[in-house]
C-alpha positions as CSV (number, residue, x, y, z in Angstrom):
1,X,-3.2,0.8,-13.0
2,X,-1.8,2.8,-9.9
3,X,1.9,2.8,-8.7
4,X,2.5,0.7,-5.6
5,X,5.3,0.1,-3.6
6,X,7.2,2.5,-1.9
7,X,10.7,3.4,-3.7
8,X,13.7,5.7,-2.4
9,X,13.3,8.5,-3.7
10,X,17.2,9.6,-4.4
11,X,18.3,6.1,-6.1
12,X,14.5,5.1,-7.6
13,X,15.2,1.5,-6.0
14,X,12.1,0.0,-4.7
15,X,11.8,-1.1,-1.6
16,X,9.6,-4.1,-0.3
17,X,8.4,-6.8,-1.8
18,X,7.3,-7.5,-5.4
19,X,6.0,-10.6,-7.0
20,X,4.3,-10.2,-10.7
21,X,3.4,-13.4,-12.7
22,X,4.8,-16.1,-10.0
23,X,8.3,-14.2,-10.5
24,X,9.6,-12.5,-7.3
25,X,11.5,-9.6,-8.1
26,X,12.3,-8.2,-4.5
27,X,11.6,-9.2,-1.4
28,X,12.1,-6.2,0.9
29,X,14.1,-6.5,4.1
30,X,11.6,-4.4,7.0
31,X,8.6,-5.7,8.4
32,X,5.8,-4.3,6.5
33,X,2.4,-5.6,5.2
34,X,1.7,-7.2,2.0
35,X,-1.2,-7.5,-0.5
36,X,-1.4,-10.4,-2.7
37,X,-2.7,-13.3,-4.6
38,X,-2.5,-17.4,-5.2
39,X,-4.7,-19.6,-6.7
40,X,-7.3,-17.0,-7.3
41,X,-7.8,-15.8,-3.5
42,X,-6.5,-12.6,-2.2
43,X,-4.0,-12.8,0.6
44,X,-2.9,-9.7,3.0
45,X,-0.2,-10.1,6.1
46,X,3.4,-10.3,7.0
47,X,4.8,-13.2,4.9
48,X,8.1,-14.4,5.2
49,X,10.6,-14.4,2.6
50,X,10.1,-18.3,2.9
51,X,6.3,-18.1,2.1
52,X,7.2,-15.6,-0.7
53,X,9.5,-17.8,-2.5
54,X,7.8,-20.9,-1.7
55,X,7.5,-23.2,-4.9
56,X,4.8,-25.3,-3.3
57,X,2.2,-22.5,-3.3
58,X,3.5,-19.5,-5.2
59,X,2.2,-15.9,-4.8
60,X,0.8,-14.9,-8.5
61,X,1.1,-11.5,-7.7
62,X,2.4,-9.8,-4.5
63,X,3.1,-5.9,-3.0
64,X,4.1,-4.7,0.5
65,X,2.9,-1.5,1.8
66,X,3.2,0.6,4.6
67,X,0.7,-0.3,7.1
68,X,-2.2,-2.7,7.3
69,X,-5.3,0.1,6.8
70,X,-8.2,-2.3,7.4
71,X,-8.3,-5.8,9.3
72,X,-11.5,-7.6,8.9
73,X,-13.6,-4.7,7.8
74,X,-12.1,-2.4,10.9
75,X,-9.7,0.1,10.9
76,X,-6.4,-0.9,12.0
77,X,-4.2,1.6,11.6
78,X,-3.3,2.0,15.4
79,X,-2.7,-1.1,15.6
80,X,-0.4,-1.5,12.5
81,X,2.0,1.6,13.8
82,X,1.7,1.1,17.4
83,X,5.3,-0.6,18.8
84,X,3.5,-2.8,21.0
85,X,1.2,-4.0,18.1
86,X,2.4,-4.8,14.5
87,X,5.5,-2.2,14.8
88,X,5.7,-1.7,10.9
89,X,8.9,-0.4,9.8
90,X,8.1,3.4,8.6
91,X,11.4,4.2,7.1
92,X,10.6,3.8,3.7
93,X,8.5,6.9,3.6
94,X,9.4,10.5,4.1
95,X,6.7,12.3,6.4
96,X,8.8,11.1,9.7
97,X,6.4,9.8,12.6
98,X,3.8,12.4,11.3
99,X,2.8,9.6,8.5
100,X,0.0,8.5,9.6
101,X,-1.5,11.4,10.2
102,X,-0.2,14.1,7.4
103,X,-2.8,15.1,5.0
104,X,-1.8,13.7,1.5
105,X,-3.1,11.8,-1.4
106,X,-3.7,8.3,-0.1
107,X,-4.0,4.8,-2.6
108,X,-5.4,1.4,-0.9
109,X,-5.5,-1.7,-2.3
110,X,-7.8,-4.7,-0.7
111,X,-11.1,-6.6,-1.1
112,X,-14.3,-6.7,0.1
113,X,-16.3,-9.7,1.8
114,X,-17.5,-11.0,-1.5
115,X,-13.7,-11.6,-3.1
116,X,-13.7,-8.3,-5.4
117,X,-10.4,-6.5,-6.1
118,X,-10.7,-2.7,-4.5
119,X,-8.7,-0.1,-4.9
120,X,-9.2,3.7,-3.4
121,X,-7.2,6.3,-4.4
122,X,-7.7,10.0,-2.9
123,X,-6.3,13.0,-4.4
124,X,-3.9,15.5,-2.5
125,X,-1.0,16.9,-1.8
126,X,1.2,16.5,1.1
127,X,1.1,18.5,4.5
128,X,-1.8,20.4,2.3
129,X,-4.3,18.5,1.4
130,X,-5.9,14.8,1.1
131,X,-6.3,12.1,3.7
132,X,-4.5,10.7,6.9
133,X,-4.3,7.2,7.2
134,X,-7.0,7.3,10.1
135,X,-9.3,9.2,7.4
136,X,-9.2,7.1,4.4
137,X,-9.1,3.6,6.5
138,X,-12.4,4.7,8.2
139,X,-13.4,6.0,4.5
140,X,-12.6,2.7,3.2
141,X,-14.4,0.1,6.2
142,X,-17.7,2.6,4.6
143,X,-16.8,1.7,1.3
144,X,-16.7,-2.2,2.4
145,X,-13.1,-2.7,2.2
146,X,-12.5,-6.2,4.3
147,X,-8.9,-5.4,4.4
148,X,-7.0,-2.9,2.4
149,X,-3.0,-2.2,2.6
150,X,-1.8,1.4,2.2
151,X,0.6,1.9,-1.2
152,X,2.8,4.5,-1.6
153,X,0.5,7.7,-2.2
154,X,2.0,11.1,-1.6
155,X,2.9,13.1,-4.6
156,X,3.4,10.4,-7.1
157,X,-0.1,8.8,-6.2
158,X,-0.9,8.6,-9.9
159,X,-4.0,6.1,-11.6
160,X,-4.8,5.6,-15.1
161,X,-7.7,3.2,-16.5
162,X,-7.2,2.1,-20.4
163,X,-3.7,4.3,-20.8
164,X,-5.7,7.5,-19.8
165,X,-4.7,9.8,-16.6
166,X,-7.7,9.9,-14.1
167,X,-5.8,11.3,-11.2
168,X,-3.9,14.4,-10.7
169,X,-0.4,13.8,-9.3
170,X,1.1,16.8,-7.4
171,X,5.0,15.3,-7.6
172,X,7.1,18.7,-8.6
173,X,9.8,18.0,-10.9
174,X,13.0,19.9,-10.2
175,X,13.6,19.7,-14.0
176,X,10.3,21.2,-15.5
């Protein structure tokens, strides 16, 4: 398990688009990639809120993230950010227009050619260490992602596998 979508940070409202078990919880309100799947086939793209609640073909399980990372086994994060290309929205995160290309712990979901679930997570912490987005997509095309969506990473990229902590998050909380 990883977290996923992007939240605000002041209110802890997500933001984007969440389906889980054919139940949509949000459907987010900006233009932004999503990572899913129906009827056992993974799906990634810009879906409408019509496809997303559509009781003809349901999503069983559906994210949005913030930009497409890899299109058909090539990086595409240029063309995901660029205006005159996809023209994500970028507003959920906090990095400004540097986002793509701060250092900072990065988490990817996708699939490879074959069908398999992949997920990449990279370790950092923001302005100081980790990935850009240009880094980890090109890390991930050599890894054999086929397309892969970019989750909220930063410093509450967290993963655990069976209940146990395998990453090491660098959030700082103002209470500790």
């Amino acid at each position: 398990v990883t977290n996923a979508g992007f939240f605000d940070v002041t209110t802890g409202v997500c933001l984007g688009t969440l389906v889980s078990s054919r139940v949509v919880h949000a459907i987010g309100k900006t233009h932004n990639v999503h990572f899913g799947m129906k009827n056992g086939k993974f799906f990634t793209g810009y879906f409408s809120s019509e496809e997303i609640t559509s009781q003809d073909n349901p999503f069983d399980t559906l994210i949005s993230g913030i930009v497409w990372a890899v299109r058909g086994g090539k990086s595409n994060v240029d063309e995901s950010i660029s205006n005159s290309g996809d023209a994500e929205d970028m507003s959920a995160q906090s990095t400004g227009h540097q986002f793509a290309s701060v250092l900072s712990a990065r988490t990817l979901v996708g699939h490879d050619k074959q069908g398999r679930l992949m997920l990449l997570q990279v370790e950092g912490e923001t302005w100081a260490r980790g990935m850009s987005i240009f880094d980890v997509a090109a890390f991930a095309v050599e890894l054999g992602f086929e397309n892969a969506i970019n989750l909220d990473g930063g410093g509450s990229a967290t993963m655990t596998i069976n209940h146990t902590l395998v990453s090491e998050p660098t959030w700082k909380c103002s209470d500790v």
